[in-house]
N, C-alpha and C positions, 0 to 999 in steps of 0.2 A: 491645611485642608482646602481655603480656598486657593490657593495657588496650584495645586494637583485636579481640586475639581472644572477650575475656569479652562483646563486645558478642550481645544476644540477637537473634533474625533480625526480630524484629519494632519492633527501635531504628534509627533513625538516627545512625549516626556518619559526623561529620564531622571528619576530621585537619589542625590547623593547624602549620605550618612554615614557615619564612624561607626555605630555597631550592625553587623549584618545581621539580618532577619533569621540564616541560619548557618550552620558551619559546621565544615567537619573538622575543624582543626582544636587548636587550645582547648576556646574560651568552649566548643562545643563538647570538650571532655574528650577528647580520641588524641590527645597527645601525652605521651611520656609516662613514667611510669605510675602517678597519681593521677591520670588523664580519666579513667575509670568511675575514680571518685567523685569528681567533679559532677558527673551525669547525675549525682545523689544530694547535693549539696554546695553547689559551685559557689563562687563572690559575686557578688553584684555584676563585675563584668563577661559574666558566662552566662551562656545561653540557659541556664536550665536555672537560675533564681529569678523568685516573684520576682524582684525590682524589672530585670530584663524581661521579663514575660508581658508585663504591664505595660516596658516602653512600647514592643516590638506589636501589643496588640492594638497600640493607639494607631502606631505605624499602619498598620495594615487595614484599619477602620477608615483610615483619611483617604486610601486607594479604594474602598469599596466602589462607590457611583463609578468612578471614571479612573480603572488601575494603569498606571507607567506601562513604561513597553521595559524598562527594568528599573531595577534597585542597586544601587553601586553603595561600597561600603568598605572602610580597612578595616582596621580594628585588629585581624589576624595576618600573622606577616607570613603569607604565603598567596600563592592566586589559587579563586574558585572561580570555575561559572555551574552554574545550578540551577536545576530545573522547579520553579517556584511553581505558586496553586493559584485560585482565582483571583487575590488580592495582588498581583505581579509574578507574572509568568517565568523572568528571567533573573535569576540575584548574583551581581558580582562581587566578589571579594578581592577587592585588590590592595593590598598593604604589604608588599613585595620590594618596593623602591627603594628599599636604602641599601647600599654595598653591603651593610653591617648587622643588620638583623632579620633573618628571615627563622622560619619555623614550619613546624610539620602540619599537615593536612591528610585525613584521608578520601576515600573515594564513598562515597555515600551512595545509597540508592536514587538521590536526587542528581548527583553529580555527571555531567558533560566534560569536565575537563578538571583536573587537581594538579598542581607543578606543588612540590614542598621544595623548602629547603635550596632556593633558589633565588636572586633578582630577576626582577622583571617588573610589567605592566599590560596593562591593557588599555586599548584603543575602539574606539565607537566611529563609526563611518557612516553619517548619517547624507543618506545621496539626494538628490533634490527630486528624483524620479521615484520616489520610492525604495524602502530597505533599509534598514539598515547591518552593515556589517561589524563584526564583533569580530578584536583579533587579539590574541593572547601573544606578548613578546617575551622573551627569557634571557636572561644574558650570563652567562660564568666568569669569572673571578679575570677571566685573562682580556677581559672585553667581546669575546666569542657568542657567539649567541644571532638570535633572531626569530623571525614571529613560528611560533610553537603549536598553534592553535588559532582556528578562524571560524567562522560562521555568521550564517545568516537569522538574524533576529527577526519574525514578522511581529509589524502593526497592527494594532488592535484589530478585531474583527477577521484576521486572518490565521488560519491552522497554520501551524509549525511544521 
């Protein structure tokens, strides 16, 4: 809390964490063929059990006063970017890095951008002039690949 709230209006913070705030992948019940049930009863590391509901609402209490410009988070081995609500505007999910394990995602009403089923990562470009840019990289199996997805993030006080 005090590390998110001492930030000044004219800094950029961005908050890194292992489970994301929201998802449309696994842990958020939209994969595979018990993906379904999970929405009704999930484990602890799924978005829809008190344990995660309690972390994610501490989470989001600490950004109240003075919210990130995003929230970055693995946890799901796929990339998200997503369109978050007052407590942080922008949530990334990026747990896509390893050659060897990626997984499904879907497209959410929240959702800007979903790659499943794919390596990659994403990149923050935060410029000294203002701005910053958000770029989504991909890669396939044979080394092929490159940035997939980009946009522009505003700073607080400023409309999207």
């Amino acid at each position: 809390r005090a590390a998110v709230g001492g930030a000044r209006e004219d800094q950029v913070t961005v908050v890194a964490g292992h489970h994301p705030l929201m998802t449309g992948g696994q842990h958020g019940g939209y994969c595979g063929v018990t993906g379904p049930f999970h929405r009704f009863g999930g484990r602890s590391q799924d978005i829809i059990s008190s344990a995660n509901r309690t972390m994610r609402d501490s989470i989001e209490s600490a950004f109240a006063e003075n919210p990130p410009l995003a929230y970055a988070a693995g946890h799901e081995h796929n990339l998200q970017v997503l369109r978050g609500a007052e407590a942080v505007r922008t949530l990334l999910v990026s747990g896509a890095g390893s050659g060897t394990k990626v997984s499904c995602g879907v497209h959410l009403r929240e959702s800007y951008y979903v790659s499943q089923n794919r390596t990659g990562f994403m990149r923050l470009d935060i410029l000294r002039g203002g701005g910053v840019l958000l770029s989504v990289f991909r890669y396939e199996k044979d080394g092929t690949g490159g940035r997939s997805y980009s946009r522009w993030i505003e700073p607080r006080g400023e409309t999207p």
